[in-house]
C-alpha positions in Angstrom: -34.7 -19.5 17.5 -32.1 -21.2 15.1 -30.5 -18.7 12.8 -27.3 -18.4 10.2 -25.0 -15.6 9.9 -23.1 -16.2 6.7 -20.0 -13.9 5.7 -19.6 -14.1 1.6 -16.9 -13.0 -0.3 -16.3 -9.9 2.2 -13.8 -7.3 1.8 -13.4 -4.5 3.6 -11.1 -1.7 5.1 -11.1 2.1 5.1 -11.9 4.2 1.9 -10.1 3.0 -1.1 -7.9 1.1 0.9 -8.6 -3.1 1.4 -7.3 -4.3 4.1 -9.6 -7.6 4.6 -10.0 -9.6 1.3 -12.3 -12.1 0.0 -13.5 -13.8 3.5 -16.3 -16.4 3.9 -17.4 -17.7 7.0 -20.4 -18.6 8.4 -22.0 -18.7 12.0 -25.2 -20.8 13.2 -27.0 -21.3 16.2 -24.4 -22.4 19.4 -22.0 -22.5 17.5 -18.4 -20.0 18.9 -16.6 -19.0 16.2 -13.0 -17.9 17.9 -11.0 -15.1 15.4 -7.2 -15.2 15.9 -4.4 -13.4 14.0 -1.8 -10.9 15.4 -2.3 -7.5 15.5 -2.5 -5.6 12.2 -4.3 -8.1 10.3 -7.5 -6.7 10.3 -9.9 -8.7 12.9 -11.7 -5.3 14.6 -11.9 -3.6 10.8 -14.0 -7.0 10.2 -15.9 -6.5 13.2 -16.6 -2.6 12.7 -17.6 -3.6 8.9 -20.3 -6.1 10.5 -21.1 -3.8 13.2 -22.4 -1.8 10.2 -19.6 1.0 11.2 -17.7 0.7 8.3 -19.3 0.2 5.0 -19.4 -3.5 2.9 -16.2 -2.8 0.2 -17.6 -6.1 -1.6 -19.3 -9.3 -0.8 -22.4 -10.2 1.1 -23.4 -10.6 5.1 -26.7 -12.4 5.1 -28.2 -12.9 8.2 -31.0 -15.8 8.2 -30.9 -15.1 4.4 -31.2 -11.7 4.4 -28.9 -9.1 3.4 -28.1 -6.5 6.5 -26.1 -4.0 4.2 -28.8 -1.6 4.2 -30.1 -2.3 7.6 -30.8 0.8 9.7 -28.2 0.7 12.6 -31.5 0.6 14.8 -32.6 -2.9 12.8 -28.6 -3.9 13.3 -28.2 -3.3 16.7 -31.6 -5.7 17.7 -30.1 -8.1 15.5 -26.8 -8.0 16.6 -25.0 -7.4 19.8 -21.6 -6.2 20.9 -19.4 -6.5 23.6 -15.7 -4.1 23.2 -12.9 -4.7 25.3 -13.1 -2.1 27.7 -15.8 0.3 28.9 -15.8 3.1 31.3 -18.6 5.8 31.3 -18.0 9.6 31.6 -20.5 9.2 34.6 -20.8 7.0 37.8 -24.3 5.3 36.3 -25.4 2.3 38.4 -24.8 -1.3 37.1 -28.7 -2.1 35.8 -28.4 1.5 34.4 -25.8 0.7 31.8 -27.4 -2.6 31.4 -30.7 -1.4 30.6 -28.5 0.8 28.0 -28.5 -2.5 25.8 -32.4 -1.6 25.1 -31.7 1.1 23.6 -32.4 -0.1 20.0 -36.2 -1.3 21.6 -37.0 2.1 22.9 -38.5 5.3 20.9 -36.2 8.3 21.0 -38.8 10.2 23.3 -39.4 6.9 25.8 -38.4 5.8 29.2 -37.6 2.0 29.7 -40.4 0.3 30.4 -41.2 -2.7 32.8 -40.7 -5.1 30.6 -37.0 -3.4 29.8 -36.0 -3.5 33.3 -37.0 -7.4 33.3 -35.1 -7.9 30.5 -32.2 -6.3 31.9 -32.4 -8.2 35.4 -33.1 -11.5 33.8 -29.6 -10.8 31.9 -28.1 -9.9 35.4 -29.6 -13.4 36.4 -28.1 -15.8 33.3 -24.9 -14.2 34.2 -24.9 -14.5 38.2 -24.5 -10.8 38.5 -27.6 -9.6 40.1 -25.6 -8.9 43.1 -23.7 -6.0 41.0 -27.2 -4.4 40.3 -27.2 -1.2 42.6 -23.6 -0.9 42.7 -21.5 1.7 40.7 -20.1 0.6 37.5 -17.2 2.5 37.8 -16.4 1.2 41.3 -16.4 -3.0 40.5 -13.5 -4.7 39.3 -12.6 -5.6 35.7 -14.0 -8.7 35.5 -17.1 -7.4 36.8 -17.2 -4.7 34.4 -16.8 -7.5 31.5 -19.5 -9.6 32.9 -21.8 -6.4 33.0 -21.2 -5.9 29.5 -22.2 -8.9 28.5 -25.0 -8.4 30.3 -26.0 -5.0 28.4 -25.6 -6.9 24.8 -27.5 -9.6 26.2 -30.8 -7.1 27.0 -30.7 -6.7 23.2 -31.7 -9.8 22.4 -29.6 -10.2 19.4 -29.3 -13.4 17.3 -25.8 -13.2 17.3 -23.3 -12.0 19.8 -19.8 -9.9 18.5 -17.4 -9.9 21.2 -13.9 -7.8 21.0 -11.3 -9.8 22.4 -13.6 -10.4 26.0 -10.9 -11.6 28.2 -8.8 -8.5 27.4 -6.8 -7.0 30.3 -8.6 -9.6 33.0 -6.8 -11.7 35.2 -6.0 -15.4 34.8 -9.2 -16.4 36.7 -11.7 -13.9 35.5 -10.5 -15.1 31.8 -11.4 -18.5 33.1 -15.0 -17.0 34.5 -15.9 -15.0 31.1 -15.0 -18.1 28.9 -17.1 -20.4 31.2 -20.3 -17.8 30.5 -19.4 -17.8 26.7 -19.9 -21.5 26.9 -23.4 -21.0 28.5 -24.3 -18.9 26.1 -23.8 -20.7 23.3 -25.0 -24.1 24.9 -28.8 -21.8 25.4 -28.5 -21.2 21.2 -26.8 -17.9 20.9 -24.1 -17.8 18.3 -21.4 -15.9 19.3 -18.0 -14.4 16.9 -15.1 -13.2 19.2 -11.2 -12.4 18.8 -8.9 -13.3 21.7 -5.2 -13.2 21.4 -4.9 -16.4 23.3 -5.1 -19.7 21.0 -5.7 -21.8 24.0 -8.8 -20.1 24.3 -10.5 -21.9 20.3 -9.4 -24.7 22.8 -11.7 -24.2 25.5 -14.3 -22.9 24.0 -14.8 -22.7 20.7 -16.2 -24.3 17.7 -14.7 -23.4 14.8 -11.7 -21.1 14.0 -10.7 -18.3 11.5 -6.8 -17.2 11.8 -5.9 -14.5 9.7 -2.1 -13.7 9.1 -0.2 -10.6 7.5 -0.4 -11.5 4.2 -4.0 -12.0 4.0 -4.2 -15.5 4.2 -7.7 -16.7 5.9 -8.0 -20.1 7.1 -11.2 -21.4 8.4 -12.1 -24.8 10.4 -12.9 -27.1 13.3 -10.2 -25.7 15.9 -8.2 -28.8 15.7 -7.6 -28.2 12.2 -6.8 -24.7 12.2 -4.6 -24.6 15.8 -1.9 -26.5 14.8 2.1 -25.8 15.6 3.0 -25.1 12.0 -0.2 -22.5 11.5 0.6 -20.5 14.8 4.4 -20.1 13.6 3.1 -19.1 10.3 0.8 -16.7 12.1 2.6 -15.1 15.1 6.3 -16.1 14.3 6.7 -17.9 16.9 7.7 -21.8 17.7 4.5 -23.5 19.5 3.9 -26.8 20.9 0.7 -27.9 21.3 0.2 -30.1 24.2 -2.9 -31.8 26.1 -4.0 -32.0 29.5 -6.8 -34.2 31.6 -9.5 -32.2 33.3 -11.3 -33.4 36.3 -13.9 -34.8 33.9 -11.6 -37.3 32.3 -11.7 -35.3 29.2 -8.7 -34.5 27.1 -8.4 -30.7 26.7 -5.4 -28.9 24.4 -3.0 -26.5 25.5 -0.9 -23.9 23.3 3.2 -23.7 24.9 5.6 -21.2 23.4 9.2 -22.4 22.9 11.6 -19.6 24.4 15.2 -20.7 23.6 
């Protein structure tokens, strides 16, 4: 189902204190919208204030036209999923245990997971190639497993749209490569998805659109060739940059972000 998150006018922060101003952006259906920025500019206050965790300062979030300000976090949380960075339970639950978690929002405060939940929660397993993690304790797979099981559990929500915290986050070079491969699956089967990564080579690979955000509350918003450019990441991160491409086994050109140490 085609659908339209749109972001208007949104500021937000803690209290009396702003510390995201005046931001519009919008999200559709397969489309990746990649948030960058260094640290301190706001990107997981912007998530927590469309999470519904910390309450709309000003501005509108309108999802398929409607406005979720008021939403209960029961009506949020079908609409919307989330994936954080890191995840580890106080108990040993099972893999399809923490998966079927994700249901949550679908279940009555007194109910069990039904069939039907436990299909939903195995056909995630299956669009992620992780059925073989079902039975196995989540607190005894490896990181990237653990990410991919996440996914998984904010998947079984069925959400329209798809948050994701900075996914690749503490993962190794080739488990970055395996989350970013199942983002672009996603999105290609119609789920639009918002996440932060620290890693600008990553709007590159698989993103549509980009929103970098810098220190002085400057927001700048575009296709990601327009927005990942060598004078905006010095701007952004202080740093020198030179943006280079590369030929993938396709034949297809693909950009790459190089920082210039002296």
């Amino acid at each position: 189902m085609d659908m339209k998150l749109d972001i208007i006018n949104v500021s937000c922060g803690y209290g009396k204190s702003t510390i995201v101003k005046d931001i519009s952006m919008s999200v559709e259906s397969g489309e990746i919208l990649c948030l960058l920025g260094p640290n301190g500019v706001g990107k997981t206050t912007f998530f927590k204030t469309i999470l519904g965790f910390l309450k709309l300062q000003t501005g509108k979030i309108l999802l398929d036209g409607q406005d979720i300000n008021n939403w209960s976090k029961k009506k949020l949380a079908e609409a919307i999923g989330y994936v954080p960075q890191a995840h580890t339970p106080p108990f040993p639950f099972s893999v399809i245990d923490v998966i079927i978690m994700g249901r949550t929002a679908h279940i009555g405060m007194f109910e069990s997971p039904s069939k039907k939940d436990k299909e939903i929660a195995e056909e995630a397993m299956d669009t992620l190639n992780i059925s073989y993690l079902k039975d196995k304790i989540y607190t005894e797979i490896s990181g990237g497993e653990r990410q991919m099981v996440l996914i998984a559990r904010a998947l079984t929500q069925q959400p329209k749209i798809l948050v994701m915290d900075e996914p690749t986050s503490n993962l190794d070079f080739g488990n970055q490569v395996k989350v970013l491969k199942e983002i672009n699956k996603l999105s290609q089967k119609g789920l639009g998805i918002i996440m932060t990564s620290h890693f600008p080579d990553h709007a590159f690979l698989c993103c549509t659109k980009v929103a970098l955000m810098q220190k002085n509350n400057t927001f700048t918003i575009g296709a990601v060739d327009e927005v990942v450019t060598e004078v905006n990441l010095k701007m952004a991160y202080g740093v020198d940059v030179k943006i280079t491409s590369v030929i993938n086994n396709k034949g297809e050109k693909i950009k790459a972000c190089v920082p210039m140490i002296n």
